[in-house]
C-alpha positions, 0 to 999 in steps of 0.5 A: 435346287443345290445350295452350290447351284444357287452359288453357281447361277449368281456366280456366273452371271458375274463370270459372264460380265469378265471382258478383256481390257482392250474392251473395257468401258465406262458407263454413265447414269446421271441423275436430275431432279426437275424444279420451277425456275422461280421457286425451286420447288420440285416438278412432279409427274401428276401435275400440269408440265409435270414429268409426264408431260416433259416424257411426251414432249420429248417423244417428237425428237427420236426417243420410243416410249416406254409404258407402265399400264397408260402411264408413259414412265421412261423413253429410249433411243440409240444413245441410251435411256431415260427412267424415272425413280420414284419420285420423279428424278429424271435418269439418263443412262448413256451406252457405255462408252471407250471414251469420255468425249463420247459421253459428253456427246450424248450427255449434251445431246440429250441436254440439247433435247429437254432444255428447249422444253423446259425452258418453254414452262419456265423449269430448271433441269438441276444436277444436285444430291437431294430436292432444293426446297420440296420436302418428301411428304410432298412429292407423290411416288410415280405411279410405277407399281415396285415403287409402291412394293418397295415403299411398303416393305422398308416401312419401319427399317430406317429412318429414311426410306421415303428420303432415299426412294423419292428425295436423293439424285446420284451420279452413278460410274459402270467400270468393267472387270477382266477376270475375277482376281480384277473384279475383287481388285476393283471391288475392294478399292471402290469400296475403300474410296466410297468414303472419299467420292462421296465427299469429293462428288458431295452436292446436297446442301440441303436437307428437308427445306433446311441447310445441311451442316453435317455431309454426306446426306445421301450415304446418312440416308442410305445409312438409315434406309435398310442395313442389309441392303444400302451403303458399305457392304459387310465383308467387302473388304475380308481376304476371302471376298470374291464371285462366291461370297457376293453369291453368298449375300444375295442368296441371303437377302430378301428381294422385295419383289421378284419379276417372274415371267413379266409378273411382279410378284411380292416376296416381303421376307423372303430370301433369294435362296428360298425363292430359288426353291419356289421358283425356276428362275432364268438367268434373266430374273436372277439378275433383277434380283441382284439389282434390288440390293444397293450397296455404295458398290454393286456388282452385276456384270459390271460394277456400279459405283453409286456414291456419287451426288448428281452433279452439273456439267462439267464437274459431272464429267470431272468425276467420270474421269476420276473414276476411269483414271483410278480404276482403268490404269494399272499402276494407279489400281495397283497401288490403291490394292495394296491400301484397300488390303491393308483395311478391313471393314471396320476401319472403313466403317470408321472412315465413313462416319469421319467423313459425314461428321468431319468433311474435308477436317476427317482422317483416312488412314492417319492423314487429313483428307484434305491431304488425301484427295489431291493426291487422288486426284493427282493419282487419276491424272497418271492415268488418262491421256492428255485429253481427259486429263483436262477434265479432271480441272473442275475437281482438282480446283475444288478439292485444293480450296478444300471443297465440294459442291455442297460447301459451295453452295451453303456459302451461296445459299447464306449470300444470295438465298435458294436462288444461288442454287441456279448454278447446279442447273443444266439450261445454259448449257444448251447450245454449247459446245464442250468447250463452253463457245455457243455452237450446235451440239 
C-alpha cells in the first residue's frame, strides 16, 4: 500500500466526520468508580456485588448485555451504553445530543437505574478523578483480554501505567467539526485550554491512599504512562497541523493490539504503517487504531476532550456547558483561535507543567490563572442561551473562590476524614428532578 494511501484512509475517516453546524452535537462519557458506603474502599468485578453483579442486576430495567467469553463487561439501551475500563470504572456513554437537558435526562435516567441497586448492598456510586482509598496493586483488571495486551505492553514505559488503566475516572466532551479549517480550529484551542480544564474539571484529591498536594493527578499519570501516546499532542499547535499531519501520527504509532475480523491480534512495536502492509484493513479497524492513542485531545470523527476529572451532578453538567459554550459559538471560538495561533507547543508545555506545580498561583499567557478562568467562564456564558447558561453556576462559583473540586475536598478530608468524600457521590440524587425537588425522573 502507497504511503499517501495510508494518509488517505486516516484522512477520510476524519473528512467523513465534517457535519454542518445546524448538526452539531455534544456527546457525553461519564466515568465512576463504585466504593462501599462505609469504607470508601473500591468494588471490583470479581467480588461479591461487585460490578458484574451491579451489570446483571441492571439487565431487568431495559439494557442488552454485552458479553466477553461468560463474562457480561458492558450493557446497552436507547440512551446509550455502559462499558467498563480496567479496573472496574463504570462508563455511561450517552448519544450525542443538540441539548444539554437532554443529557441531563438520560444522565438521571441511568442514575434512576443503578441507584436503587446500590443502595440495596450499601455502596457509593462516586464521580471523582482517582480511587478514594483502594490503592491499584489491589484492584484486579477485568477480565477483558486487550485490557491484559495492554497492560503488558506499557510495561516499562512510565512510571504509571497501571495508575492510569486501572485508577483514573474522566469526564470526557465529543464536540463536532464542519469542515477541516473547523477541525484545526477546535483542535488547537482544545489543546490550548487542556492545561486550564483539567484544572477547573480537578476532582482527585487523593493519590494512592494518600492526600495529593500537587494537581492535575490524571494529566501527571498521563505524563508517565507512554509519551508517544497520552497528554499534549507533539505538533498539535504547529502552523501546518491538520487532517494529514494527525494522518501522519497515527501512521507512526504502534497500535498495541489490532482487531482484524473480530480477532485480536497483538502487534507490540509495530506501527500502523507497517500494519497497514500486513493487513487489508477496513474503514472499520482503522478506526480502532486511532482510538488506541489517547492524547488530552483525540481526534476520530469527532473530537474527544479527555482532560476532564469525572465529576458529580451538577458540576459534571457545568462543565458540558463550558465546553459547548467555547467551542459551539463563533465569536468565542474565534477569539480563542487567535490565542491558540499565537502559542506553540513548547509554551503550552510550559503552561501545563505551571498548572500541576502551581494550581490556581500558575501563569497562562502572562496572567495568573485565577484571573483566567472567570473569564473563560464569563467567555462560554456568551455562548449558550439563557437556559444553559445557568448551568454554568456551579463552576463559575468555584473558580472565583479560586477552587476546584479537589481543593474542596482536601479542606473536607483535614475536617472530616475520608467520609467528607461523600459529597462526590451520586445516591442522592435519585428521585430528583434537574431542579434538586424530589420528583420522578
Amino acid at each position: 500500500m502507497e504511503y499517501q494511501d495510508k494518509i488517505n484512509s486516516i484522512c477520510d475517516i476524519l473528512k467523513s466526520g465534517e457535519k454542518p453546524p445546524t448538526n452539531h452535537k455534544i456527546g457525553v462519557e461519564f466515568e465512576h468508580i463504585i466504593v462501599e458506603k462505609n469504607s470508601f474502599k473500591s468494588i471490583n468485578y470479581y467480588q461479591d456485588e461487585g460490578i458484574e453483579t451491579i451489570l446483571k442486576k441492571m439487565l431487568p430495567k431495559g439494557y442488552t448485555p454485552k458479553y466477553e467469553n461468560s463474562n457480561l463487561l458492558g450493557l446497552e439501551n436507547h440512551i446509550g451504553a455502559i462499558t467498563l475500563e480496567p479496573g472496574g470504572q463504570l462508563e455511561l456513554s450517552v448519544k450525542s445530543c443538540m441539548d444539554i437537558k437532554e443529557i441531563e435526562e438520560y444522565y438521571m435516567k441511568f442514575l434512576g437505574d443503578i441507584i436503587p441497586i446500590l443502595e440495596e448492598q450499601k455502596q457509593l456510586l462516586m464521580a471523582i478523578g482517582y480511587h478514594p482509598k483502594t490503592r491499584i496493586k489491589d484492584i484486579p483488571f477485568n477480565p477483558k483480554k486487550r485490557y491484559q495486551y495492554m497492560s503488558n505492553y506499557f510495561e516499562g514505559r512510565g512510571k504509571y501505567p497501571h495508575n492510569m488503566m486501572k485508577g483514573t475516572a474522566s469526564l470526557q466532551v465529543v464536540i463536532d467539526y464542519r469542515n477541516e479549517e473547523d477541525f484545526i480550529r477546535k483542535y488547537k484551542v482544545a489543546n490550548l485550554l487542556s492545561p486550564l480544564l483539567s484544572l477547573a474539571s480537578d476532582n482527585a484529591p487523593v493519590f494512592e491512599g494518600e492526600i495529593f498536594n500537587k494537581n492535575s493527578i490524571r494529566s501527571i499519570i498521563w505524563d508517565n504512562t507512554d509519551s508517544k501516546r497520552g497528554g499534549l499532542l507533539a505538533g498539535a499547535m504547529d502552523k501546518d497541523f491538520g487532517y494529514k499531519k494527525y494522518a501522519e501520527y497515527i501512521l507512526n504509532t504502534p497500535p498495541i493490539f489490532i482487531i482484524k475480523d473480530n480477532q485480536l491480534i497483538l502487534t507490540n512495536d509495530l506501527k500502523t504503517e507497517d500494519l497497514m502492509d500486513m493487513y487489508d484493513l477496513t474503514t472499520a479497524e482503522i478506526e480502532h487504531i486511532m482510538s488506541m492513542v489517547f492524547p488530552d485531545v483525540r481526534p476520530r470523527k469527532y473530537i474527544e476532550l479527555r482532560m476532564g476529572d469525572s465529576l458529580p451532578y451538577p458540576l459534571n453538567l457545568g462543565y458540558v456547558a463550558l465546553i459547548k459554550g467555547l467551542f459551539y459559538n463563533e465569536d468565542s471560538l474565534n477569539y480563542l483561535y487567535s490565542l491558540a495561533e499565537e502559542t506553540d507547543d513548547q509554551q503550552l508545555g510550559a503552561y501545563r507543567r505551571n498548572v500541576i506545580d502551581k494550581g490556581f498561583n500558575g501563569m497562562f499567557r502572562g496572567k495568573r490563572i485565577n484571573e483566567v478562568l472567570p473569564l473563560i467562564v464569563d467567555l462560554a456564558k456568551k455562548g449558550l442561551g439563557k437556559e444553559e447558561k445557568a448551568y454554568l453556576d456551579a463552576i463559575e462559583e468555584m473558580v472565583l473562590q479560586f477552587k476546584n473540586p479537589a481543593i474542596i475536598s482536601k479542606e473536607l478530608i483535614k475536617e472530616n476524614g475520608i467520609q467528607a468524600l461523600e459529597w462526590c457521590g451520586l445516591n442522592q440524587w435519585v428521585g430528583r428532578n434537574s431542579n434538586g425537588s424530589k420528583g420522578v425522573i
